[in-house]
C-alpha positions in Angstrom: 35.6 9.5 -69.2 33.9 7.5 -67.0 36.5 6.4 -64.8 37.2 10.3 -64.3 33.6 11.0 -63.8 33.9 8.8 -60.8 36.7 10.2 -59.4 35.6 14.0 -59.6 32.1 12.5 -57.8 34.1 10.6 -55.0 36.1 13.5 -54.2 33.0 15.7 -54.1 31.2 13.2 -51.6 34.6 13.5 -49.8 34.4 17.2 -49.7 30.8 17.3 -48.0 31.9 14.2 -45.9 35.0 16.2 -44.7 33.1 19.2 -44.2 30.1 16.9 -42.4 33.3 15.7 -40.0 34.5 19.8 -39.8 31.0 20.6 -38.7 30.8 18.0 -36.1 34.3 19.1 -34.6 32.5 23.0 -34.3 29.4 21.6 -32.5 31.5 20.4 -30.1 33.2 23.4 -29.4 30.4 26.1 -30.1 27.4 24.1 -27.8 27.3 23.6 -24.2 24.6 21.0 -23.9 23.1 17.6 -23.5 23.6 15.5 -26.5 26.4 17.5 -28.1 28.6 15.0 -27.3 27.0 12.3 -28.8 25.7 14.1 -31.9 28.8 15.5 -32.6 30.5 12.1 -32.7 28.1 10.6 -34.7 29.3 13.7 -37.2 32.8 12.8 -37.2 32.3 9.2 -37.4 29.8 9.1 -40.5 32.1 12.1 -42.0 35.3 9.8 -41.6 33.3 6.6 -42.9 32.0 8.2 -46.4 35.9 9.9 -46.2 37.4 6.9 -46.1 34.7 5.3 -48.8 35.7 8.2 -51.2 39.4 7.3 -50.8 39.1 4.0 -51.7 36.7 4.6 -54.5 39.3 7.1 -55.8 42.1 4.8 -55.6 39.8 2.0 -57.6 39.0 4.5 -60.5 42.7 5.5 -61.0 43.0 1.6 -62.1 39.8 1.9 -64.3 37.1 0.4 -61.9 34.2 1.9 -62.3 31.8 -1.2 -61.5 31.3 -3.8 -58.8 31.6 -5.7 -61.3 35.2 -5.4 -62.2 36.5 -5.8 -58.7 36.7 -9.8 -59.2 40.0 -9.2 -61.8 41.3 -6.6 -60.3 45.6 -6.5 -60.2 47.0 -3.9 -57.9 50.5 -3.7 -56.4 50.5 -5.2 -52.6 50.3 -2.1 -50.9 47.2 -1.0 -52.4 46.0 -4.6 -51.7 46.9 -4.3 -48.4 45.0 -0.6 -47.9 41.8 -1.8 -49.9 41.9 -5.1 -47.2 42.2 -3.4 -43.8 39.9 -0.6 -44.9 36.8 -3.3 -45.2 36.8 -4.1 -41.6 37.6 -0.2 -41.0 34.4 1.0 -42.8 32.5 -1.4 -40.8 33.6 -0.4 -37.5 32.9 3.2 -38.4 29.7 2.6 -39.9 28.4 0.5 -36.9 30.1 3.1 -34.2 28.6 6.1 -36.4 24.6 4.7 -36.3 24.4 4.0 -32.6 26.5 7.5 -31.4 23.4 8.8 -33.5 21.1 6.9 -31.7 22.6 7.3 -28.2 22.2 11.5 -29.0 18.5 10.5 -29.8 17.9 8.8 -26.7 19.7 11.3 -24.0 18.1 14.1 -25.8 14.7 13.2 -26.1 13.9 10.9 -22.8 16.0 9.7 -19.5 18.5 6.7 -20.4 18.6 4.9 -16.8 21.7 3.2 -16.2 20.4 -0.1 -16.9 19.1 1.1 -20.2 22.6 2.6 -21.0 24.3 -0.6 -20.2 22.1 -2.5 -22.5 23.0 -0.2 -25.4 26.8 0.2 -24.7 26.9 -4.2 -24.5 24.6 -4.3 -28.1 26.6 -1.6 -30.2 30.0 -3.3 -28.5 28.7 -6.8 -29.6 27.2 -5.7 -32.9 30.9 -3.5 -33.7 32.5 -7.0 -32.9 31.0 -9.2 -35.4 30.8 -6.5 -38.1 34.7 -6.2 -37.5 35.7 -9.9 -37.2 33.7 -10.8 -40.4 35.7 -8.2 -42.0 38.7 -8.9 -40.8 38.2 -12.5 -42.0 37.8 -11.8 -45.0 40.6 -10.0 -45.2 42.9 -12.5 -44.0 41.2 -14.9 -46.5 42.3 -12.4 -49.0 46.0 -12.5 -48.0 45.9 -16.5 -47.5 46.6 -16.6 -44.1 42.9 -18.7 -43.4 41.4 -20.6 -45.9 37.5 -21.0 -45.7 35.1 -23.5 -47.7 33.4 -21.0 -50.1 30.0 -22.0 -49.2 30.6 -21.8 -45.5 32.1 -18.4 -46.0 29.3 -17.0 -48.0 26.8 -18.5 -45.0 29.0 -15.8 -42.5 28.7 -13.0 -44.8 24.8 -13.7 -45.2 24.3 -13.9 -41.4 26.5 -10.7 -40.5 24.8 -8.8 -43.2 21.4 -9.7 -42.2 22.4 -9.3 -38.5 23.9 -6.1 -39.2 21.1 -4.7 -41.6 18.7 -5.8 -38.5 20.9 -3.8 -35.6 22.1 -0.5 -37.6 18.3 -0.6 -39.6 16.6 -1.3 -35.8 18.7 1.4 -34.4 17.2 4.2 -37.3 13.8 3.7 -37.3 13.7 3.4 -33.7 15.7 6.7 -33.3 13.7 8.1 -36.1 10.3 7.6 -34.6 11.8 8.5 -30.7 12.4 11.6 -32.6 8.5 12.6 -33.6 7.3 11.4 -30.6 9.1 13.7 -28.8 8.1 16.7 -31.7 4.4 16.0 -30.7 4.9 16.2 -27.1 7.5 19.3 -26.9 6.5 22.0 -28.8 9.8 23.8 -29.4 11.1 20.5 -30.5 10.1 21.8 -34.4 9.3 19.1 -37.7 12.1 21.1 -39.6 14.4 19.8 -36.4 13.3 16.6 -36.4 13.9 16.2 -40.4 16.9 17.4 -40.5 18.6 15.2 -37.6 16.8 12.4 -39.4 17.8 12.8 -43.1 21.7 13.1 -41.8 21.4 9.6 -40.9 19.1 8.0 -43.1 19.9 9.1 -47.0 23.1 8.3 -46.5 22.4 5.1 -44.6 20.1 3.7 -47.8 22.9 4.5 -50.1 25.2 2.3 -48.2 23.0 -0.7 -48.4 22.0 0.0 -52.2 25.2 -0.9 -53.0 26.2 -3.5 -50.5 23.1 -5.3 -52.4 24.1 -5.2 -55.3 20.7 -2.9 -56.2 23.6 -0.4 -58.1 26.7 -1.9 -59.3 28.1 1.1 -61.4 30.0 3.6 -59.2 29.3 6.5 -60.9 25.6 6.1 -59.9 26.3 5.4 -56.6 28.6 8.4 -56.4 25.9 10.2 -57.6 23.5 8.7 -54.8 25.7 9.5 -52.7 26.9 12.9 -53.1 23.2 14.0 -52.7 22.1 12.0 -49.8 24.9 13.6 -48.3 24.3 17.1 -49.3 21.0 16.8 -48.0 22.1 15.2 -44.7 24.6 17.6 -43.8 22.1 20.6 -45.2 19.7 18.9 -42.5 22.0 18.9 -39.7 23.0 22.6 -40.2 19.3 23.6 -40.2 18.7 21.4 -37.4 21.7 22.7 -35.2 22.2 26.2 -36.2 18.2 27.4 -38.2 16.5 25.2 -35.7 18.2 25.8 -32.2 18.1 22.1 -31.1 20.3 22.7 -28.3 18.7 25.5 -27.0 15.8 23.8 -26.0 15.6 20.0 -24.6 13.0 17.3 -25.8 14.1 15.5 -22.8 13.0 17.9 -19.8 9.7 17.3 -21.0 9.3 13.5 -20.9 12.2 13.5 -17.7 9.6 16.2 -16.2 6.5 13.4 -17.0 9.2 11.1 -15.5 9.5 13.1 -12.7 6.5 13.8 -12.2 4.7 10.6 -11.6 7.9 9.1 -9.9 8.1 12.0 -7.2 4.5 13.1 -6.9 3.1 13.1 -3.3 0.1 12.0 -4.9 -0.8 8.3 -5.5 -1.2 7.1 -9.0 -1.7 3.6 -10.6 -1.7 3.2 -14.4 -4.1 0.8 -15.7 -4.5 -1.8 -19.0 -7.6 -1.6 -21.2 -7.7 -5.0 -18.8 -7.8 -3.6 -15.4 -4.4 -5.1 -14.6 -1.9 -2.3 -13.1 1.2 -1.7 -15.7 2.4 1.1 -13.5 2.3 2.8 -9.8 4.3 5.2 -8.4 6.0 5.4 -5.1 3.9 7.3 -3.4 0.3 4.9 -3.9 3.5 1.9 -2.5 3.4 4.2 0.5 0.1 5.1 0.5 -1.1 1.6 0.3 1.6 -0.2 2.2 3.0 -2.3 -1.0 5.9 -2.6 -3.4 5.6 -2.4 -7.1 7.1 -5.8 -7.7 3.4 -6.6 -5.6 1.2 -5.7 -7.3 2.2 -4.1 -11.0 0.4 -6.9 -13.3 -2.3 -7.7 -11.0 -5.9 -6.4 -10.9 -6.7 -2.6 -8.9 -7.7 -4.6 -6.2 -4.5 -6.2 -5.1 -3.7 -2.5 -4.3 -6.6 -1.2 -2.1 -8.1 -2.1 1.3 -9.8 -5.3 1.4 -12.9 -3.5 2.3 -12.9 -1.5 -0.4 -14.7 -2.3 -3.7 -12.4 -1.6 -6.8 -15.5 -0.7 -9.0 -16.5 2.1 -6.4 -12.9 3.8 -7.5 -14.1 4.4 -11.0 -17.4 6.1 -10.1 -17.5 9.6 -11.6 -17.2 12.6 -9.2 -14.3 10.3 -6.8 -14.7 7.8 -3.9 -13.1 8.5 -0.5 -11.5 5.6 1.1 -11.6 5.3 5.1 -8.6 3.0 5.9 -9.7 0.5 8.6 -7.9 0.8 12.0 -6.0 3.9 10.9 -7.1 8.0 10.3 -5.9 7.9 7.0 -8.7 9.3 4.7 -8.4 8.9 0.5 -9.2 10.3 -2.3 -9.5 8.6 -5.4 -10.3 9.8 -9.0 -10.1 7.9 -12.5 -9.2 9.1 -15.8 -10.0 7.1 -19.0 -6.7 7.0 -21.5 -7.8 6.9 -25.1 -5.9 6.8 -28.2 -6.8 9.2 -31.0 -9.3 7.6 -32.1 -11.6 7.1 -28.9 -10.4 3.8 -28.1 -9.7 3.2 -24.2 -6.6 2.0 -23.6 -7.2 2.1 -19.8 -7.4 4.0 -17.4 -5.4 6.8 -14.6 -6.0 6.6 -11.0 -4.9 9.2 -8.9 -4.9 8.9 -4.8 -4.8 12.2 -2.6 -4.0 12.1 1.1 -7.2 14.6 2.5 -6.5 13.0 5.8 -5.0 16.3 7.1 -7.9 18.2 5.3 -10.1 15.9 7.1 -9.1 16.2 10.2 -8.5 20.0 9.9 -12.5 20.2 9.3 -13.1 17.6 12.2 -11.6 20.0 14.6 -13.3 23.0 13.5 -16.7 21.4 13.3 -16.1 20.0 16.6 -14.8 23.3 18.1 -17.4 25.4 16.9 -20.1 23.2 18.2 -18.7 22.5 21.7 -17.8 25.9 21.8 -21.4 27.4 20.4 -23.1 24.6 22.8 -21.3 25.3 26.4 -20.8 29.1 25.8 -24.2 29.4 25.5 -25.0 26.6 28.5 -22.9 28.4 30.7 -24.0 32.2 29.9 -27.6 31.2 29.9 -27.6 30.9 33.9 -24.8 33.0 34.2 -27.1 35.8 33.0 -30.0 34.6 34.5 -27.8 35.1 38.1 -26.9 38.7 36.9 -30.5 39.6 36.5 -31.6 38.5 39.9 -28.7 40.1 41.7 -30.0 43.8 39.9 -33.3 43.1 41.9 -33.4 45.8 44.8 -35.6 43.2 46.4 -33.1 40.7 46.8 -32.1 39.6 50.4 -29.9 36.9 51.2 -29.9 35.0 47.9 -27.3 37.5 46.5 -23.8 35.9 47.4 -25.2 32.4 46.5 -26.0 33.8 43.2 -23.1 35.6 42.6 -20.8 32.3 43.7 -23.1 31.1 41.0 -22.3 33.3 38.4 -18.7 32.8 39.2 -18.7 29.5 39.2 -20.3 29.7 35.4 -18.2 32.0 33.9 -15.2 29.8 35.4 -16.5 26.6 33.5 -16.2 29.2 30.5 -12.7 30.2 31.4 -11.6 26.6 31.6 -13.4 26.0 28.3 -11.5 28.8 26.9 -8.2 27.3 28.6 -8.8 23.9 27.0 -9.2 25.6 23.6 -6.0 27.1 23.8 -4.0 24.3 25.0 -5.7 22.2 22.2 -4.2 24.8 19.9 -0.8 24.3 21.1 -1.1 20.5 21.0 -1.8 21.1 17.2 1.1 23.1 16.6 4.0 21.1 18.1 6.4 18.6 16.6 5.5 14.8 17.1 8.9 13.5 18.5 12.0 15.5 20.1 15.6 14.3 19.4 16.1 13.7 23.1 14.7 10.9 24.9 12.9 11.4 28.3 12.0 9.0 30.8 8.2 7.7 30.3 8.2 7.5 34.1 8.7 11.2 34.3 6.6 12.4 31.9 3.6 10.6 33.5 4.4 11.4 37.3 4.5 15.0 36.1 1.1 15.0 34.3 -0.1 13.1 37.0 0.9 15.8 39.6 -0.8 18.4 37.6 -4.2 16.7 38.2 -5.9 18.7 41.3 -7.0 15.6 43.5 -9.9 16.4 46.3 -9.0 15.0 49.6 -11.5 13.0 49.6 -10.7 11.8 45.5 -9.3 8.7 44.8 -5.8 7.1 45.0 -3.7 7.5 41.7 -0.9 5.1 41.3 1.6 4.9 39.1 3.3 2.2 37.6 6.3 2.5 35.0 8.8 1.0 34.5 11.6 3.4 35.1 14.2 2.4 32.2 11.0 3.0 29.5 12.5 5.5 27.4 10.4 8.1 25.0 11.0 10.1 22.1 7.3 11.2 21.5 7.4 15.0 23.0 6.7 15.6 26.0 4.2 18.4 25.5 2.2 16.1 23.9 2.2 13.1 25.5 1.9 14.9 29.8 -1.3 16.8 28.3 -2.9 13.6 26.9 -1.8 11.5 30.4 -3.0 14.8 32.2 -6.5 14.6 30.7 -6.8 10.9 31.0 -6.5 11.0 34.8 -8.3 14.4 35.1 -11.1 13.3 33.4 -11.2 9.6 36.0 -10.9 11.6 39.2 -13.6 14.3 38.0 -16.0 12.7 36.3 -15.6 8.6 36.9 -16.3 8.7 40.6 -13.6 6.3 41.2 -11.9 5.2 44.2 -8.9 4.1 42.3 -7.2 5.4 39.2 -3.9 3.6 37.9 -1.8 4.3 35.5 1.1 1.5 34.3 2.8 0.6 31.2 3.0 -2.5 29.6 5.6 -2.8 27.4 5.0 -5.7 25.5 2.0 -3.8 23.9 3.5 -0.2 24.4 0.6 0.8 26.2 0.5 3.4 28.2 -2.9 2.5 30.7 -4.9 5.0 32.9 -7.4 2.4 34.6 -10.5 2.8 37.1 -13.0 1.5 39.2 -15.7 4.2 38.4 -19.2 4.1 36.2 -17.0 4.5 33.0 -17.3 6.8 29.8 -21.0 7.7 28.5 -21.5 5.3 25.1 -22.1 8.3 23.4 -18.6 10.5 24.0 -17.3 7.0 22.6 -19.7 7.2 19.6 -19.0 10.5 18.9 -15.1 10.1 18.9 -14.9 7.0 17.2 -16.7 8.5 14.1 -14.7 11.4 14.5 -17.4 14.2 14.1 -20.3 15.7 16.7 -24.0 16.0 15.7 -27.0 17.8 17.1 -28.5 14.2 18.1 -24.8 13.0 19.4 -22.1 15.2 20.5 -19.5 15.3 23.6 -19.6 16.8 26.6 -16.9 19.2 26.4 -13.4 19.1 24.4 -11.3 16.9 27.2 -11.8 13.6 24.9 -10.9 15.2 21.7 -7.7 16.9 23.0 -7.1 13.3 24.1 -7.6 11.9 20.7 -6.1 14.7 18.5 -2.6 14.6 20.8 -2.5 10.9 20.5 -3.1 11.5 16.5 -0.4 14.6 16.7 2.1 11.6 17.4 1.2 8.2 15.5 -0.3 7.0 18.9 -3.7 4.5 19.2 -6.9 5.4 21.6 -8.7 2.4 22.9 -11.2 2.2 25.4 -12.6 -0.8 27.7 -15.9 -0.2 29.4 -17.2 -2.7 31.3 -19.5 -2.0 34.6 -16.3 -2.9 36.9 -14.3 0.2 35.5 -13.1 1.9 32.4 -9.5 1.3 31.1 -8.1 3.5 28.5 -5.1 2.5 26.3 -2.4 4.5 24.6 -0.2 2.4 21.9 2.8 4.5 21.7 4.6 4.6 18.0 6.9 1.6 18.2 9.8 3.2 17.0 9.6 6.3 19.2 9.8 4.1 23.0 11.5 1.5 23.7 13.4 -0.2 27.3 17.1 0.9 27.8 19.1 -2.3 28.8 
């Protein structure tokens, strides 16, 4: 009775097992996903392992085993021998081969699996399949008397691949298992009932397998018993997980790959810290914000990441910290985040960098437009209508054409203001660089031509070297050269004004021998903004400084009491001397 019990048990856990297998075939067939590969594998393989385990358990009871126990005297004709033998090393592969297929549909459908990662796994399962299988087979061959073993050393192997493949399939389950609630807390869709059911498929039937290989149950009706239900309620899981649940119409994986993708592609800087202050993480864009590589500065304190005349602690003050780069317009914005754990511990800390030098400079130019627009309008209209009410007195005599000129003369200063406005706009609008190159030489003969010299207005030379070649636009750079010159034959009272090249430096040079630039245009221009106590003259400088901006360029002046020379560094990569 017992020995029949047995065999009506194995053949129901072969029924479930070969319907676990059929099910696994449909999912393949019926889904068009990620992870339907791997999951249904994993279905196939642990329904052709507990097939296979069924067989043989059927073919031991139709000789009367029915106990662990009784395997040591058992007699059997060759060819069963021979099936019971190769089926050892068999059951191993599968079982091996089954776990990690269920892992690997964990992995790719729950988080990104880089290539490295998937290497890694591919060369463990491969290794761990191997030495499960070779044990296996060696004791098979034992069996047949083709090796002969010491018995203790033999029973040393079986120890260590046992233990080493308890540690890699048990490793494998739990970490799959608790990938799996992780990624129920963080994607919503991704329901408990889901994450149960892809869970118990694996792991009832897992802890029967290793019950017995322990020698916990040694009577095979109990384990058939085991068995059968853990199976039941494995495969029961899996339907309510594929077909109740939806799994694969909804991915876990978007939402940690969108995290992922997130931080990795974000325009905004961000560096993770520890609960230490060291940086576990940064993103690409604080590497190109800050001028580093990861490999720099990941381990090492916020510091290693920011200006040297910043102050880390400044970073983490509530409300933000702006960051002026030295020698550069770039203009930061930092803001920290404590990370704590549910229970209010920190575990360190967010901080996020935004670029606001555009924004920056976008409220630099109005600020400076409105008020050197506000100040000369009314400068200019003041007198102007001061003029227009003395020409409507009757009583006028010959004062009237000198005060018209004079009103004429004012409202032209406005029209040029209004001129320089507008070509300031355009400036703003137009592309850095060009895709073909023009002659430095020509751009600055042309600006320089432009300029209306008095007769009696200094010399203007020009000096460039006529194989310098340029990809910065020319609308930008002939307005900038343009003003530069203007501004020295105007304003400088200069004899000379020269304009050369150096090309060692890239500098572009507009030199003179005149009384030089008022400290406070250089004030004002340096700090960027215009105040009632400081402010420019009119808006010459600034479309000076905002075209050299437009294209990566660096203003410098040098006033000295023999002259004034004014430097242009041109973007390294955007001149350069044709051989």
């Amino acid at each position: 009775m017992s020995a029949l019990a047995t065999t009506v048990l194995a053949v129901a856990s072969g029924l479930v097992a070969l319907a676990l297998l059929v099910f696994g075939v449909y999912v393949r067939r019926r889904y068009e996903s990620v992870g339907v590969w791997s999951l249904s594998i994993f279905m196939v393989i642990w329904g052709l392992y507990f097939l296979l385990d069924s067989v043989v358990l059927v073919v031991l009871s139709s000789y009367g085993v029915t106990s662990a126990v009784e395997l040591q005297g058992l007699v059997v004709p060759e060819l069963v021998e021979l099936f019971l033998l190769a089926t050892s090393p068999i059951s191993r592969l599968l079982l091996i081969v089954a776990v990690f297929a269920w892992l690997w549909f964990v992995i790719v459908y729950t988080t990104r699996l880089g290539s490295r990662e998937k290497r890694i796994l591919l060369i463990a399962s491969a290794v761990f399949v191997l030495i499960s299988a070779a044990n296996a087979a060696l004791g098979a061959l034992m069996s047949l008397g083709y090796v002969d073993i010491p018995a203790g050393l033999r029973s040393d192997i079986n120890e260590f691949t046992a233990l080493l493949e308890v540690l890699a399939t048990g490793g494998a389950i739990g970490a799959g298992v608790a990938q799996l609630y992780r990624a129920s807390e963080r994607h919503t869709l991704f329901t408990g009932r889901a994450v149960t059911g892809l869970s118990v498929a694996i792991l009832l039937p897992y802890l029967t397998v290793y019950v017995y290989q322990f020698g916990l149950i040694l009577d095979f009706q109990v384990r058939e018993i085991l068995q059968l239900g853990a199976l039941s309620i494995g495969a029961f899981g899996l339907y309510v997980a594929v077909e109740q649940e939806d799994v694969f119409e909804q991915l876990p994986a978007s939402n940690a790959v969108g995290r992922d993708t997130v931080f990795d592609e974000a325009e905004t800087g961000i560096a993770v810290l520890d609960d230490h202050g060291r940086i576990s993480d940064v993103n690409a864009a604080a590497c190109r914000l800050f001028g580093v590589s990861a490999e720099d500065v990941v381990g090492e304190t916020l510091q290693s990441l920011l200006p040297e005349v910043v102050d880390s602690g400044d970073v983490y003050e509530e409300g933000g910290y702006v960051i002026d780069f030295p020698e550069s317009s770039t203009v930061v914005e930092s803001s920290a985040t404590v990370m704590a754990d549910d229970q209010g511990a920190e575990l360190g800390r967010t901080v996020i960098f935004t670029d606001i030098t555009d924004e920056r400079l976008r409220q630099q130019r109005i600020q400076v437009l409105n008020r050197v627009l506000r100040h000369n309008i009314r400068n200019e209209l003041t007198p102007a209508v001061g003029y227009v009410d003395m020409l409507a007195d009757p009583d006028l005599d010959g004062k009237r054409e000198e005060y018209g000129d004079n009103v004429k003369h004012q409202l032209d200063k406005l029209s040029r203001l209004g001129d320089k406005a507008g070509q300031i706009e355009t400036i703003l609008n137009r592309d850095s660089t060009v895709e073909e190159t023009t002659r430095l030489e020509e751009v600055v003969e042309e600006a320089v031509k432009s300029v209306d010299v008095p007769e009696d207005g200094p010399e203007v030379t020009v000096e460039v070297d006529s194989e310098v070649v340029s990809r910065v636009a020319p609308g930008l750079l002939k307005p900038v050269v343009e003003e530069l010159v203007s501004n020295a034959v105007e304003h400088a009272e200069a004899s000379e004004v020269k304009v050369y090249y150096d090309g060692d430096g890239r500098k572009l040079s507009v030199e003179d021998d005149g009384w030089g630039i008022d400290e406070t245009e250089l004030r004002v221009l340096k700090r960027g903004e215009e105040t009632d106590l400081e402010h420019g003259s009119g808006l010459g400088l600034w479309l000076v400084k905002w075209g050299i901006d437009q294209f990566d360029g660096v203003l410098d002046f040098e006033v000295d009491p023999e002259g004034t020379r004014i430097d242009v560094v041109l973007p390294g990569d955007n001149v350069w001397r044709e051989s």
